[in-house]
N, C-alpha and C positions, 0 to 999 in steps of 0.2 A: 318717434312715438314708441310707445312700450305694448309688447303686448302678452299680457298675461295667460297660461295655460291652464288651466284646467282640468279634473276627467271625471265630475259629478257634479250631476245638476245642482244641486242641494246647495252645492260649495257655490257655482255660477251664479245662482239667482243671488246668491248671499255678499255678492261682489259686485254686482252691477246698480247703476242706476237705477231707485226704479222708474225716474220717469224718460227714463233712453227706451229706443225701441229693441226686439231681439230680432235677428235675423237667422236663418239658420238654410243649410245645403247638407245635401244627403248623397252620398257617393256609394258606388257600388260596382263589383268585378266579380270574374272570376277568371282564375288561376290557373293554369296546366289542365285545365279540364277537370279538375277532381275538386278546386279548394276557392271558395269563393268569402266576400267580404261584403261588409254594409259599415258604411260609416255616417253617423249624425254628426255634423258642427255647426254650433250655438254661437253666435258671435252679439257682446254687446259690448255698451259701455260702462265701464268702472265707473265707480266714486270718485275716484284722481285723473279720469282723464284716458288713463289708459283704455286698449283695447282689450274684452275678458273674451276668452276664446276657450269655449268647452267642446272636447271632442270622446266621442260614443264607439266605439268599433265592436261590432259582431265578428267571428266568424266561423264557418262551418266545411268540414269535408262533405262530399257526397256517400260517405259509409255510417257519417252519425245518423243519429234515431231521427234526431227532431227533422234531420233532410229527407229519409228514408218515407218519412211516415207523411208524404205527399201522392207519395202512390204510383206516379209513374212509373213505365217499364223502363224509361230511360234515365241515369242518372244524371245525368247535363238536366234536363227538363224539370227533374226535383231541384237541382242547385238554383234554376233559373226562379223554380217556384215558390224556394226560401228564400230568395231574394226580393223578390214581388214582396210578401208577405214583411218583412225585418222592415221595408222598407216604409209601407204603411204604417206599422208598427211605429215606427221613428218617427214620421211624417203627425200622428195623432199626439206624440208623448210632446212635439215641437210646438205645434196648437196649443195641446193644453195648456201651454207656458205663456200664450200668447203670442208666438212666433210668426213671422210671416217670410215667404222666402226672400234670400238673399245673401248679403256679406257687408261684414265693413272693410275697405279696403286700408294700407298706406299711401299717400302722397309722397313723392320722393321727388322733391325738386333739387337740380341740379344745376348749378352757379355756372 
């Protein structure tokens, strides 16, 4: 099975079925202590069959504004708290779309 990538919604929603479902998973880390991520993925199905797989990536040091301006004295606890937030953030943009959580997987069978 084919699976197509994406990196705007715009494009995803313009590629899928519209009467398949969307799924989506939201991933998040942080790095050395200083450098953290959020990531959205949108999974549905194409027009042809294939898999359309849209993927979202934020990310932020702990010295940027937008992490800064959480307020903690600790920067681990603003990175933690830019993450909380992106992730909501994601979490509502995924809804709006009519997302519900999950994935579509591949089957791989093997003779």
């Amino acid at each position: 099975m084919l699976i197509e990538i994406v990196h705007d919604i715009d494009e995803f929603l313009s590629k899928i079925d519209s009467g398949s479902d969307i799924h989506y998973e939201i991933h998040s880390a942080i790095h050395g202590n200083d450098t953290a991520f959020v990531e959205l993925i949108l999974y549905g199905i194409g027009r042809k069959s294939a898999i359309v797989k849209c993927s979202l990536t934020e990310f932020a040091r702990w010295s940027d504004e937008k992490v800064r301006a959480f307020g903690h004295s600790n920067a681990f606890e603003n990175l933690k708290a830019w993450i909380y937030s992106m992730r909501a953030d994601f979490e509502e943009i995924a809804e709006s779309i009519g997302a519900t959580p999950g994935k579509y997987d591949i089957l791989t069978i093997r003779g």
